[in-house]
N, C-alpha and C positions, 0 to 999 in steps of 0.2 A: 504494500500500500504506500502507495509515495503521490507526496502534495507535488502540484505542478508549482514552479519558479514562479509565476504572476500570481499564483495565491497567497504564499509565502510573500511575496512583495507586499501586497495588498493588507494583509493580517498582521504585519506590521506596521504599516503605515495607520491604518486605521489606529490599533492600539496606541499608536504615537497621541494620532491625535485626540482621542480618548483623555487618552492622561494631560494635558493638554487644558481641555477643556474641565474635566474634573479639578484639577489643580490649580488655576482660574477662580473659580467660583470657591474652592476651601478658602485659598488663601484671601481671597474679598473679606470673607463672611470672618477668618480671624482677625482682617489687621480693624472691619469695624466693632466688635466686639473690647478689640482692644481700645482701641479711641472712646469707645462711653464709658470703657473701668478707671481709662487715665488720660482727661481732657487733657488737650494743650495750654490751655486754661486755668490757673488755681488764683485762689485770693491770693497768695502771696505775691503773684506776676502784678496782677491788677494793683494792688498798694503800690508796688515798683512802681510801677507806671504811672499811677499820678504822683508818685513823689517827684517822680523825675520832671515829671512836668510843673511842679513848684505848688500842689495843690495838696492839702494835706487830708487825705482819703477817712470819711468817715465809714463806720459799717454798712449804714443805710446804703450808701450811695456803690459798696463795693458787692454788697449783694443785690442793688440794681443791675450793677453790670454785669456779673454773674447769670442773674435771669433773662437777660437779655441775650446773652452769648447764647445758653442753654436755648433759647426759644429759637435762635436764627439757626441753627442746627438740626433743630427739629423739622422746621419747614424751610429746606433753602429756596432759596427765588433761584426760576430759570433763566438764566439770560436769553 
């Protein structure tokens, strides 16, 4: 019993592109997983930031911007 040469071609190329496509879609689904355990984002950046900017960051206003990041995440605008 012997595969013909363009089957064997075929039966791996398919399998290429299998793995390919599965591999794809794993790794999307871990690196967003990972992005909602560890925003780019944290209070400590935001106080940076307006410190740097010469404004001295209350809480209120640092978890303003917190909920607002959060919320532009959740619904991004399509260009």
């Amino acid at each position: 019993m012997s595969i013909p040469v363009w089957g064997f071609v075929l039966a791996i190329i398919g399998t290429f592109l299998a793995g390919l496509i599965i591999g794809f879609f794993a790794s999307r689904k871990l690196f967003k997983t990972e992005l909602e355990k560890n925003p780019p984002f944290n209070e400590a950046m935001i106080k940076a930031m307006y410190k740097s900017m010469g404004v001295t960051p209350s809480q209120a206003r640092v978890n303003q911007t917190m909920r607002a990041i959060k919320e532009a995440q959740k619904n991004p605008k399509n260009k």
